[in-house]
N, C-alpha and C positions, 0 to 999 in steps of 0.2 A: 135678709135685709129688713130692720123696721120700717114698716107703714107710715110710721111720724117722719122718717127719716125722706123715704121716697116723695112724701107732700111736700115735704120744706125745701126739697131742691128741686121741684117742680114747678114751686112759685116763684122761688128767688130766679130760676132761669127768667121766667113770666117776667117778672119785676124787670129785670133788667134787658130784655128785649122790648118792654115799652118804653123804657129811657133811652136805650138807643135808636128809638122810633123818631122819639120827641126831642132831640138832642139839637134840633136846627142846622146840625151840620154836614147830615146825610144828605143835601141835595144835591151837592155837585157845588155850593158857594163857598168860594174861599173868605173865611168870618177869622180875621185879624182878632186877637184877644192881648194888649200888651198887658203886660204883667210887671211892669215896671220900670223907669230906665234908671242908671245908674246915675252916681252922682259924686262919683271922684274922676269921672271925665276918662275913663275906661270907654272902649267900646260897645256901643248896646247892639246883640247879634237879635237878629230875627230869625226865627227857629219854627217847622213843621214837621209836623208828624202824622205822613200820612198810610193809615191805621188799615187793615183789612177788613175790619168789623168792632165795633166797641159791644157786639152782645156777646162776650165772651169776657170772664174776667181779668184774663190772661191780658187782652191789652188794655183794659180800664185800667189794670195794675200799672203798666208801662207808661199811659196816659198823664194819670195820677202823679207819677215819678218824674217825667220829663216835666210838668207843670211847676211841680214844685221845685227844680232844681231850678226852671228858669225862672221863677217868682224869687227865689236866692239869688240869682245872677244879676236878679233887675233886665232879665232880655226878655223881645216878644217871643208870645208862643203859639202856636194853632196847631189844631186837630182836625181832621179833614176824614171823614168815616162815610165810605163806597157802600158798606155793610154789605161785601163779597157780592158788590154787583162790580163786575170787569169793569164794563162801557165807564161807570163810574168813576170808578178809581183812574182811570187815564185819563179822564176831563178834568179830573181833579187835580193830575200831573202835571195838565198843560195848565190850567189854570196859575199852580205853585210855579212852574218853571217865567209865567209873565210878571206875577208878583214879585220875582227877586228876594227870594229868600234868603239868607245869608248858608244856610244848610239846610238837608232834610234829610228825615228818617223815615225807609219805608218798607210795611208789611206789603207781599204784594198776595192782590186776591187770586191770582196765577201765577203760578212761578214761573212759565215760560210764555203769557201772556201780556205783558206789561212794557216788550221793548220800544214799542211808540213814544210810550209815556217815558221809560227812561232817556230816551234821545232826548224828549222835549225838554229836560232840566238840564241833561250833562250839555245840552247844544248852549244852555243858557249860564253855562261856565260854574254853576250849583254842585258841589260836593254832596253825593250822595253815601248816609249810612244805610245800607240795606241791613235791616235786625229782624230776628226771630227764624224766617222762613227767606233762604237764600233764593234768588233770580238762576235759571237756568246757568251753564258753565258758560255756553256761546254769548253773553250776556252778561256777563261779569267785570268788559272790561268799561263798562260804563257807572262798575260802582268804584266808591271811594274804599268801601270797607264791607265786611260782613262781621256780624257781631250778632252770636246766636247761642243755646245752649246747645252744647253736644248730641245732636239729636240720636245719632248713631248708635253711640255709649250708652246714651236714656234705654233701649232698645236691647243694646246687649245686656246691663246688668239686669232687666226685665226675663232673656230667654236661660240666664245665668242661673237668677233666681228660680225662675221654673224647674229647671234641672235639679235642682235640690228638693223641691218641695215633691217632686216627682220621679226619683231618684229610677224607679223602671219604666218611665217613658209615658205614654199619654196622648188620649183623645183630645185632639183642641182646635179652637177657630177662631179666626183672625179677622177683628176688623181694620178695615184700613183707608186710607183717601188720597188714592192715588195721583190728584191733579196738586196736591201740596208736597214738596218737593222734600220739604222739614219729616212729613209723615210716612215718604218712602224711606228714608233714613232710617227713621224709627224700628220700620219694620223688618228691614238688610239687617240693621243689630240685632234684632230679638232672635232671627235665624242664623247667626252668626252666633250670637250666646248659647243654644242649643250644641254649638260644638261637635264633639265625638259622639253624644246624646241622639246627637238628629235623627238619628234613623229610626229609633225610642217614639215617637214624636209624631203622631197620624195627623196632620193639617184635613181635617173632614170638610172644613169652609174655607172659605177668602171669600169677603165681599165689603165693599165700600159701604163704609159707616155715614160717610160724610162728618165724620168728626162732631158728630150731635145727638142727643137722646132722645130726641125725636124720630130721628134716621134709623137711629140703631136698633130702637128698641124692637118694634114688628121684626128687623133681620136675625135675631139671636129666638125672638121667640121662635120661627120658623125653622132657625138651627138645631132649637133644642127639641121641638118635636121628632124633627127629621132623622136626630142620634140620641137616642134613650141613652146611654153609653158615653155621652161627652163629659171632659173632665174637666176642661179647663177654656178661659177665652185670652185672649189677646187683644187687647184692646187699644188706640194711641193716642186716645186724650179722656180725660176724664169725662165729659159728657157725652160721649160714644160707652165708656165702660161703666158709666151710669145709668144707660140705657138698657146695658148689657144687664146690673144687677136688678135690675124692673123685671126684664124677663126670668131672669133667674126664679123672684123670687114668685113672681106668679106662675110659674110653673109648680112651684114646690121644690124644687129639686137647689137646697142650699149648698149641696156637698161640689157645686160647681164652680171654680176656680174663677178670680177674678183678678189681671194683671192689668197694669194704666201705667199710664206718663203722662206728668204734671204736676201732683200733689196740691192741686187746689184749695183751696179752701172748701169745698165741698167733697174733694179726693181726700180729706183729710181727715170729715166729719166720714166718710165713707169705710175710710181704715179704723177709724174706733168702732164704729158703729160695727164692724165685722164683713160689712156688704164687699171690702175689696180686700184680697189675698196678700197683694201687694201694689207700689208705687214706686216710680222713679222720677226724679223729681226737673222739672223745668223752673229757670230762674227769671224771670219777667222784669223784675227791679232790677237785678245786676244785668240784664240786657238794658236796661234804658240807663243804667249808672254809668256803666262801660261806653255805649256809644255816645249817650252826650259829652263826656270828660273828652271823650277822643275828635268831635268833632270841634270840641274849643281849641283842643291842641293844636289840629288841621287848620283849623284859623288864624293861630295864632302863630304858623309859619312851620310847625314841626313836623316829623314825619308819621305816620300811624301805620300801627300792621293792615296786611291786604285782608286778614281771616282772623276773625277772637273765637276762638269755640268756649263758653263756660263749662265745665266739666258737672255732670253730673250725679248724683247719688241717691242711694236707696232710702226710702223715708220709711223708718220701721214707725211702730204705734206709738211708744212715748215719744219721739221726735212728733210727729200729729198729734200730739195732747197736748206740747210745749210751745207748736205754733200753731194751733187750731184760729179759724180764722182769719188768715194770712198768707199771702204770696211769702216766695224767698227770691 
């Protein structure tokens, strides 16, 4: 992994965990933003999105997307950022559910944490789209929708790929995050992609990344001391296998496998760069495309599906050269 490489996405995390510091909308206040109303006497909807974290670009991307679709609509928008404090994010629910939202969209910072908060909005007659990271199953019948990328899929063409690159099997370790429900998916597919392989396949580690390179990085370094012999990681989001390629490369040992989900824009600079083996890719914009078109529709009296999975795919290197610097 380059050195220039590893600084740049060190600071840009930096960067954008002080914006989501300073954002004003981390404290738990609901901060109304209209964005325009309409003016051929259409209805103007009032629209939130309430987010798990905006220090991740994944939902700045979503953020970004739903703003500007309702800046195009002429409807109100807000954003509402917990920054994966729980308590938060469900003051923040009950808060959205007294405002009268016309709809909302919500990451939740627990997946099986949040049904307070869900009551508080569905009791307030509020359609809810649940995106990205789905609400436990016992829990589901308080949403309108789920609309996410195939987490599963992401997962299997990830253990898929392994199998090829590894064709006689292999040393490998897993990070993972098990209280995000999107993240166990991830990781049932990658062991599912393994296939007839599996047995090929020595899992030396499992341990909780926390889904950040900060987390992760001391855990891979500690794994790779621990197996002189490791070939490969698993990793389920890009700043967990960005961490993963920190230790990599301060170990020394480059010849060490590096598998993600997401294709970030820093997953992206990471597949040119050489630092990641491979990626499968999460869609962030067609989750917030998908679920806002669907919640107009929901409005506008029609019916919508209970489940949108986006399908996912593997993002080789010139696909990461042709959108470098960009969500999909």
């Amino acid at each position: 992994m380059k050195k220039g490489f590893l600084k740049t996405a060190l600071l840009t995390l930096s960067i954008v965990a002080l914006s989501a510091c300073s954002n004003g909308q981390s404290n738990g206040e609901v901060a109304n933003t209209n964005t325009g109303d309409k003016t051929t006497g259409d209805k103007t909807y009032s629209l939130a999105f309430l987010t798990n974290t905006q220090n991740n670009t994944f939902q700045t991307a979503m953020n970004e997307t739903y703003e500007r679709l309702a800046k195009e609509k002429g409807y109100k928008y807000t954003m509402l950022d917990p920054d994966y404090d729980l308590n938060k994010q469900i003051n923040q629910m009950s808060d959205a559910a007294n405002q009268g939202f016309d709809a909302v969209f919500i990451i939740p910072v627990d997946s099986a944490g949040i049904r307070q908060g869900l009551e508080s909005i569905h009791d307030k007659n509020i359609p809810i789209f649940n995106v990205d990271t789905a609400v436990i199953e016992e829990d589901r019948d308080l949403v309108n929708s789920i609309i996410a990328t195939d987490a599963f899929m992401a997962g299997q063409l990830m253990g898929e790929q392994m199998v090829k690159d590894y064709p006689d099997g292999a040393k490998i370790a897993i990070l993972d995050f098990p209280s995000n429900e999107s993240c166990v998916l991830r990781v049932n597919g990658f062991l599912a992609g393994l296939g007839d392989s599996a047995s090929k396949f020595e899992i030396v580690a499992q341990q909780d990344g926390k889904a950040s390179l900060d987390a992760s990085l001391p855990i891979a370094e500690d794994i790779i001391q621990a197996n002189a012999d490791i070939d490969a990681f698993f990793a389920i989001n890009d700043p967990s296998a960005l961490g993963v390629s920190a230790a990599i490369s301060a170990s020394g040992r480059n010849d060490i496998g590096v598998y993600s989900i997401d294709a970030s824009p820093d997953g992206k600079e990471a597949m040119i760069d050489g630092s990641f083996t491979a990626v499968a890719a999460q869609v962030p914009i067609q989750i917030a495309e998908t679920s806002f078109n669907m919640a107009i529709e929901y409005l506008e009296g029609k019916e919508v599906d209970k489940e949108v999975l986006l399908p996912s795919h593997v993002v080789t290197k010139e696909m990461a050269e042709e959108t470098a610097g960009q969500w999909q």
